[in-house]
C-alpha positions in Angstrom: -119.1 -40.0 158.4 -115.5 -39.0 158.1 -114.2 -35.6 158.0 -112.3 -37.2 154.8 -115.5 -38.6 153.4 -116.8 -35.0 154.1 -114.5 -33.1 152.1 -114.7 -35.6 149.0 -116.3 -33.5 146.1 -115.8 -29.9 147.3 -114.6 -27.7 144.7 -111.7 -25.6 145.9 -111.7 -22.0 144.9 -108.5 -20.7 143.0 -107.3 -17.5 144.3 -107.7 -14.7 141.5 -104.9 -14.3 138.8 -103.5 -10.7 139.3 -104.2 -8.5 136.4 -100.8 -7.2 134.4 -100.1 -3.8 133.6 -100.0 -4.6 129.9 -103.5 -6.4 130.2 -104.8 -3.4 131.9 -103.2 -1.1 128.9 -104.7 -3.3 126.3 -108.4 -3.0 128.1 -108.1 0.5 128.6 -106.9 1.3 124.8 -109.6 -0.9 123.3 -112.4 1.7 123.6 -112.7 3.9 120.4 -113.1 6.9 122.3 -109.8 6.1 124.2 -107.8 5.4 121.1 -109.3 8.7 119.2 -108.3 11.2 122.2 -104.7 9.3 122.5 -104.8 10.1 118.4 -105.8 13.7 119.1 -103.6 14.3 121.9 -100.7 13.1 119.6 -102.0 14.5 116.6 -101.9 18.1 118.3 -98.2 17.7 120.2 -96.9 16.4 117.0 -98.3 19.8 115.0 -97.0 21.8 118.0 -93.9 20.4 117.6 -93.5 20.8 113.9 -95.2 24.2 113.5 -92.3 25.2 116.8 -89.2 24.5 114.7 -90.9 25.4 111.3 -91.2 29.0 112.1 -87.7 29.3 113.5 -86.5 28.0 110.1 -88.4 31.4 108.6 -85.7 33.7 107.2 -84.6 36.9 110.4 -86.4 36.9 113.7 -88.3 39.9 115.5 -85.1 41.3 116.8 -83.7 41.6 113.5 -86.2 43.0 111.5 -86.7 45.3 114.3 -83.6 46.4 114.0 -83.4 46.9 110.5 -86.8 48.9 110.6 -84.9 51.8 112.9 -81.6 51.7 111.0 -83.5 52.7 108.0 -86.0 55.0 109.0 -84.0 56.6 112.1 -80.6 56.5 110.7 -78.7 55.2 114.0 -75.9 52.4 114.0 -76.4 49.0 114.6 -75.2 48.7 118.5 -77.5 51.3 119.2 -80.7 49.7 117.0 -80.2 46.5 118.7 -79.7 47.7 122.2 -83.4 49.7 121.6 -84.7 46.3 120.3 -83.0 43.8 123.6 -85.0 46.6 125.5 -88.3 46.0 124.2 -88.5 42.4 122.8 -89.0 39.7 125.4 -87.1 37.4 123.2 -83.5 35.4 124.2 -81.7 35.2 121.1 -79.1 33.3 123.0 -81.5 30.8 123.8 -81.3 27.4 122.0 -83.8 26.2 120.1 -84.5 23.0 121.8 -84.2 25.6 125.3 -87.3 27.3 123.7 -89.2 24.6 122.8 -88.8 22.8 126.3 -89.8 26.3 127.8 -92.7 26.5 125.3 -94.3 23.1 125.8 -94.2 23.9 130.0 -96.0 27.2 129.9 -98.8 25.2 127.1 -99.0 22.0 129.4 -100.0 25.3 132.3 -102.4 26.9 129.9 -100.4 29.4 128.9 -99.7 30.8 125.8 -97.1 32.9 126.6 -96.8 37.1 125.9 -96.3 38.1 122.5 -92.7 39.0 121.6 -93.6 42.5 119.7 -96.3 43.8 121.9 -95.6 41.8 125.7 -99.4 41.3 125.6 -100.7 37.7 126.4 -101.3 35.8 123.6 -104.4 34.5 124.8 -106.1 38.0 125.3 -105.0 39.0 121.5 -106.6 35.5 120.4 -110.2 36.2 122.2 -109.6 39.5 120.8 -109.6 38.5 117.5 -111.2 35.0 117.3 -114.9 36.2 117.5 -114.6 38.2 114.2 -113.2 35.3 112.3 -116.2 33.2 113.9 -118.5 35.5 113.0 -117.7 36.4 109.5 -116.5 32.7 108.2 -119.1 30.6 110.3 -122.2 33.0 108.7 -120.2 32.5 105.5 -120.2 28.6 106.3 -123.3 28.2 107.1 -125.1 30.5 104.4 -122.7 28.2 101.4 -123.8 25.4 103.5 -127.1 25.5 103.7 -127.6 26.7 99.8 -125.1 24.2 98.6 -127.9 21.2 99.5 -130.7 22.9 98.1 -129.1 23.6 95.1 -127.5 20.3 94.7 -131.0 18.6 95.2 -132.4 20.5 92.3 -129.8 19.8 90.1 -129.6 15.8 91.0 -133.8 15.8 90.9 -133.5 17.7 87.5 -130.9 16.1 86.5 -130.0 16.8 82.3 -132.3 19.8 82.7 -131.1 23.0 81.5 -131.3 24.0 85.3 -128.9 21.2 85.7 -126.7 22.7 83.2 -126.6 25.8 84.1 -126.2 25.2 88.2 -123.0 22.7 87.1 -121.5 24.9 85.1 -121.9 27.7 87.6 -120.7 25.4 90.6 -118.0 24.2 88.2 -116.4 27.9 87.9 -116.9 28.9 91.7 -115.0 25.3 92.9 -111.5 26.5 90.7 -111.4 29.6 91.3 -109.8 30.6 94.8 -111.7 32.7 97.4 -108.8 35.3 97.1 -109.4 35.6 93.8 -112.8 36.4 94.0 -112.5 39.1 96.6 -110.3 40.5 94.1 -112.7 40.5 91.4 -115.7 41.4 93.8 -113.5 44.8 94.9 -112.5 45.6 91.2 -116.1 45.5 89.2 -118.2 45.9 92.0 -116.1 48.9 93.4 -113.9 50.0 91.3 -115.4 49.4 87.9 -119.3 50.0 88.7 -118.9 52.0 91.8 -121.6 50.1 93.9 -119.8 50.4 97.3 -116.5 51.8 98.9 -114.0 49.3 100.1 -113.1 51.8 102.1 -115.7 52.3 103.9 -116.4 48.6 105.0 -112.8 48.4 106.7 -113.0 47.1 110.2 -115.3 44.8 111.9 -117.1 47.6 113.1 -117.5 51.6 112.8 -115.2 53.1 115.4 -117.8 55.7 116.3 -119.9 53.1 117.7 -119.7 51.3 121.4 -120.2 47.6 121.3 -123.4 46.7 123.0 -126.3 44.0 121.9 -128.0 46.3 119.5 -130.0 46.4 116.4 -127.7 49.1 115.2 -124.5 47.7 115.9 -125.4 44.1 115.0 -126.5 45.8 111.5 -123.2 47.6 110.9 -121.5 44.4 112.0 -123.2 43.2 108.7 -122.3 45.9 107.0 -118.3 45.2 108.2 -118.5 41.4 107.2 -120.4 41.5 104.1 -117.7 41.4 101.9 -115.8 38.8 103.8 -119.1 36.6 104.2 -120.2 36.9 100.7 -116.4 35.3 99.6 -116.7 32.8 101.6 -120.0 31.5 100.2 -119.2 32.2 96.6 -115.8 30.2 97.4 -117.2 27.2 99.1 -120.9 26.9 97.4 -119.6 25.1 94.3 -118.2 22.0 96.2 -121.9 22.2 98.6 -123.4 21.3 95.5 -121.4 19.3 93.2 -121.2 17.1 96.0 -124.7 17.1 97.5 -125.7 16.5 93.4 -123.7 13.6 93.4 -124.8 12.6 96.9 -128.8 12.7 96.2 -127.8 10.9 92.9 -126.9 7.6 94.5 -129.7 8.1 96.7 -132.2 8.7 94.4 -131.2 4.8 92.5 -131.9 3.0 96.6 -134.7 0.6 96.6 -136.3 2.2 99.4 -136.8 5.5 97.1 -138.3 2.9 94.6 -140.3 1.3 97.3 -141.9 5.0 98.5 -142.3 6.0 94.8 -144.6 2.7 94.5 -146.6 3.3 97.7 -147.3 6.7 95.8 -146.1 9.1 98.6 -146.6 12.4 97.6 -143.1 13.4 95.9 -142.4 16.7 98.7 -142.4 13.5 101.4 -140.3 11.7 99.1 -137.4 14.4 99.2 -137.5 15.4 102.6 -138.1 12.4 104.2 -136.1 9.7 102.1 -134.0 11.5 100.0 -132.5 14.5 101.3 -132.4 13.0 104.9 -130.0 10.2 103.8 -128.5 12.5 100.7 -126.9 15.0 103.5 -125.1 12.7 105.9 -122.0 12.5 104.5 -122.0 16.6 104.0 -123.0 16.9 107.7 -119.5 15.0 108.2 -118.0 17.3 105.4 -119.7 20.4 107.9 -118.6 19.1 110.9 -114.4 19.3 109.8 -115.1 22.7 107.9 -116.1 23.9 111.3 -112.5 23.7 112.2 -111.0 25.1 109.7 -113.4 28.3 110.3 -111.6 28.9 113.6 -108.3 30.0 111.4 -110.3 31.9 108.9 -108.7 33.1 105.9 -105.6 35.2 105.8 -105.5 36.8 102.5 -109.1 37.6 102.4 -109.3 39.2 105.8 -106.1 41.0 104.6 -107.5 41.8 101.6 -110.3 43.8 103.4 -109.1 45.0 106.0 -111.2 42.9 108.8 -109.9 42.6 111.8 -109.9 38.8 112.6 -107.8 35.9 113.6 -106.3 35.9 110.0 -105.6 38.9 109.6 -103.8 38.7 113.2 -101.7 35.8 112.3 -101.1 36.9 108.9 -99.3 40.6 111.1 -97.4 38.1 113.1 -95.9 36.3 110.5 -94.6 39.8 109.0 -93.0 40.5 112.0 -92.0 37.3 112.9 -93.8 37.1 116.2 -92.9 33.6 117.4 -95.4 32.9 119.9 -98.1 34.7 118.6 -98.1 32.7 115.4 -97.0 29.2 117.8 -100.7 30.2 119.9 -102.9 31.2 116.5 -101.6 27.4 114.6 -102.1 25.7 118.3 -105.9 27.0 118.4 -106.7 26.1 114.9 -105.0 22.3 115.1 -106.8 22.1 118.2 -110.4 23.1 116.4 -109.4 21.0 113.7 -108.6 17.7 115.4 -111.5 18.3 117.6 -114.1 19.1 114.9 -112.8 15.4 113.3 -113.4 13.8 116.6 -117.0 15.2 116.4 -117.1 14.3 112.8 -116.5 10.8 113.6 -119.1 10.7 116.2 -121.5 12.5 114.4 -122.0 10.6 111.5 -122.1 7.2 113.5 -125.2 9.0 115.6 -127.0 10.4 112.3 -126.8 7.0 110.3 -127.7 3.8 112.5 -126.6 1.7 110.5 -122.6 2.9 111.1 -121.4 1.0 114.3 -117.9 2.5 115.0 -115.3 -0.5 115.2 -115.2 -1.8 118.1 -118.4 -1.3 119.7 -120.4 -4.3 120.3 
């Protein structure tokens, strides 16, 4: 036979198509996870950005009020109040505004915050100074709200028209419209002012000054002491929506034919709740939990103000007064970070808890 006759019928192998760029972009984009970190990563520069030029659009800047602070309480001229304040402040004024945000965004991309302009301090050390207290006093506050808000909601959707109901919605009502700031107020006038049960005084601080830190009963206890006040606004301020919307949550629930199906099989009714209904009742506020948890990290300004605790609120809320740019650039960069991130983990949360949510995309 032929070498012809030999090669007759033999399949010849097409060398392999080079894969584009833009192929290669497509592929690597088309994962969720991908697309939601490219979001986040946007998401944040895009706050950064924003939050930069907002606070410069803020009426004076640290060197000015500075200035004006010692030409009213020392008397001098203006030449000599600003030459004091060039001294001190690690601020340009003759800097651009694009200049500083170029110079911003290459000390961020290093992991720097940058020093703040009143005190020279790194920003980052005044943040983990600060940042614990805020976690400590708004997480417990979270958590404790949290944790009432779906037991409370299942009694009021299981006794639904009862005059528990009634009186748990009308209470969860009131606490929902009222701000937390409001609250505090009212907490500090009748239960201090008016009755006389505690000194506000006295609960200033995140801790007695007398004591040492240390991982002790007795410090841990007047850490209590500190952020009861703080903790206790927090839970009256948030426990309304817990439960209006774990009622309306175990509601729809309680109508599934697989609630109908166990009620039939005559499963004993405490198996019934736990099991069926307030497993599936909660998922969507385990969602709700996961993006509160971001929002924890910035606190709240006016009520740590409002008490005097020492936290990240309170922190942010003394660099906005004296206009402490990148102070107040490092506090709104940690809490849009905790924010987008607690979404992310929202997101993949919910799609773990529920099988029966497939995130788009996955196969």
């Amino acid at each position: 036979m032929s070498t012809r006759d030999l090669s007759v019928g033999t399949p010849t192998v097409a060398a392999p198509r080079p894969i584009s760029w833009r192929a290669r972009w497509e592929r690597f984009t088309g994962s969720y996870v991908t697309r939601t970190v490219l979001q986040a990563l946007v998401t944040i520069w895009a706050v950064i950005t924003f939050t930069f030029f907002l606070i410069r659009l803020m009426p004076g800047n640290p060197v000015t009020i500075y200035i004006s602070q010692l030409m009213n309480t020392e008397n001098i001229t203006y030449e000599e109040a600003y030459a004091r304040a060039a001294a001190q402040f690690a601020f340009d004024t003759d800097a651009t505004p694009l200049e500083q945000y170029i110079d911003y965004l290459g000390q961020v991309l290093q992991g720097n915050l940058g020093q703040s302009i009143t005190t020279g301090t790194p920003v980052l050390s005044l943040i983990l100074r600060f940042l614990p207290w805020t976690l400590f006093s708004a997480g417990l506050g979270l958590l404790v709200s949290f944790s009432l808000g779906v037991l409370l909601g299942m009694m009021m959707a299981y006794f639904r028209n009862s005059p528990l109901d009634h009186v748990l919605s009308f209470f969860s009502s009131i606490m929902s419209a009222v701000p937390n700031y409001v609250l505090g107020l009212l907490l500090v006038v009748i239960f201090s002012v008016q009755l006389g049960w505690f000194s506000v005084g006295d609960l200033r601080g995140t801790y007695d000054p007398h004591l040492t830190p240390a991982f002790t009963l007795e410090f841990f206890l007047d850490m209590l002491k500190h952020a009861f006040l703080p903790v206790l606004t927090y839970v009256l301020g948030t426990l309304g929506q817990w439960m209006l919307s774990m009622k309306s949550s175990t509601v729809s629930v309680l109508g599934e034919d697989y609630v109908n199906v166990a009620r039939a099989r005559g499963l004993p009714q405490r198996r019934i709740l736990t099991a069926y209904v307030g497993r599936n009742a909660s998922l969507p506020l385990f969602t709700l939990l996961a993006i509160s948890i971001g929002f924890v990290v910035g606190g709240s300004v006016l009520i740590e103000e409002l008490y005097v605790y020492k936290g990240l609120g309170s922190f942010l809320f003394q660099s906005i007064s004296a206009r402490d740019y990148t102070s107040m650039q490092g506090v709104f960069l940690i809490i849009t970070i905790a924010v987008v991130v607690s979404n992310l983990l929202a997101d993949l949360l919910y799609s773990r808890l529920d099988p029966r949510i497939r995130i788009s995309g996955e196969k």
